[in-house]
C-alpha positions in Angstrom: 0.0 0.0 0.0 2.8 2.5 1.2 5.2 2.0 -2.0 2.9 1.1 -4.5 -0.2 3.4 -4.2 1.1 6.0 -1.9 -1.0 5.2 1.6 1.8 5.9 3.8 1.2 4.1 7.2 -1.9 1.7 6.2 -2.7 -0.6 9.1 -5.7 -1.7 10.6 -7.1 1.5 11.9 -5.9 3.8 8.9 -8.2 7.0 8.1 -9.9 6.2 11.6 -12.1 3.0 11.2 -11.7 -0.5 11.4 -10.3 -2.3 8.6 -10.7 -5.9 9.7 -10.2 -8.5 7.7 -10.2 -8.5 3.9 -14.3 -9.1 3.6 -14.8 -5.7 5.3 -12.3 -3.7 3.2 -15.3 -2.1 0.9 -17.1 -1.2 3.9 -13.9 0.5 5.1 -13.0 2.4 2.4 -16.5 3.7 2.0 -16.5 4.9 5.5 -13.1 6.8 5.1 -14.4 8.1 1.7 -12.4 5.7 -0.8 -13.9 5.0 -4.5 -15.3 2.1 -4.2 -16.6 0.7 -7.4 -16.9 -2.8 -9.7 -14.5 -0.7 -12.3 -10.5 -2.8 -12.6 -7.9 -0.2 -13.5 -3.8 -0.8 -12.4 -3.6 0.1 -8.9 -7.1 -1.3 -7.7 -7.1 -3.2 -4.6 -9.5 -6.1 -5.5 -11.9 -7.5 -2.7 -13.5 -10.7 -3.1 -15.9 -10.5 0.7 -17.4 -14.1 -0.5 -14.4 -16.1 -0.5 -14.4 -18.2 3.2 -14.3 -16.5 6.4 -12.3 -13.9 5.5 -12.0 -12.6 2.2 -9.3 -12.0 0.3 -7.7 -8.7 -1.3 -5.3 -8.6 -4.0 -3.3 -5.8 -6.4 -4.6 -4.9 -10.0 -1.7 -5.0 -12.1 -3.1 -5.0 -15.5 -6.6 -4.7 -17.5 -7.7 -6.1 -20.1 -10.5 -4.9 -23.3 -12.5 -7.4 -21.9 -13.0 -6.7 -18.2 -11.2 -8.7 -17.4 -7.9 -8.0 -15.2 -4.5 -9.6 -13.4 -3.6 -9.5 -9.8 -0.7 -10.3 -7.3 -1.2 -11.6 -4.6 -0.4 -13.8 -0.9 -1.8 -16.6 0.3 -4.2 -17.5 -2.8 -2.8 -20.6 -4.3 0.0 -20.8 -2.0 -0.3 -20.6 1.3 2.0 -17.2 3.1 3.4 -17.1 -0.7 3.1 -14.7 -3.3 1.2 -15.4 -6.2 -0.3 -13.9 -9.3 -3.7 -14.9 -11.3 -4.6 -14.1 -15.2 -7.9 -13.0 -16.5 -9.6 -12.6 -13.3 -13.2 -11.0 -13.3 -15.8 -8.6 -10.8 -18.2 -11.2 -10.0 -20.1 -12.7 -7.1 -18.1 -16.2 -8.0 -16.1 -17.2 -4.7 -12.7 -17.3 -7.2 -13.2 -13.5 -8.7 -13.4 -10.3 -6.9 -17.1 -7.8 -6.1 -14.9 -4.8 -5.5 -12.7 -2.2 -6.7 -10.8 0.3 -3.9 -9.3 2.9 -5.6 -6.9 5.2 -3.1 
């Protein structure tokens, strides 16, 4: 968050709310006045708040004609590892993501 967009000194109670864990992030960002929106560009953070108990939250790193995008990301595939998925989509489907943050 810090090097990439520019959010110097995220954490869990950044802009005055509780973050929580990664299915919350939307409501977060909405209560600290973040875009949130089902629009992909480079520099998104993607939440899925469907996937398990927790969610999950990944980085846009590329968008494609079709909607479709790319992320990086940890613990996906690999558990504490980092990964990266192809061709991902905004979806209600537990493998895509509902939501776009855009800091």
């Amino acid at each position: 968050m810090a090097s990439r967009l520019g959010v110097p000194n995220f954490s869990n109670s950044w802009g005055g709310t509780t973050w929580g864990n990664a299915n919350t992030w939307d409501d977060a960002a909405r209560r600290v006045g973040v875009t949130v929106n089902t629009t992909p560009t480079v520099g998104a953070i993607a939440v899925n708040d469907v996937h398990g108990t927790y969610g999950h939250v990944a980085y846009v790193n590329a968008v494609y004609s079709d909607g479709s995008f790319d992320v990086e990301e940890y613990n996906w595939n690999n558990r504490t590892a980092y990964g990266t998925r192809s061709h991902v989509h905004v979806s209600n489907a537990d493998t895509d993501f509902q939501w776009m943050l855009h800091f």
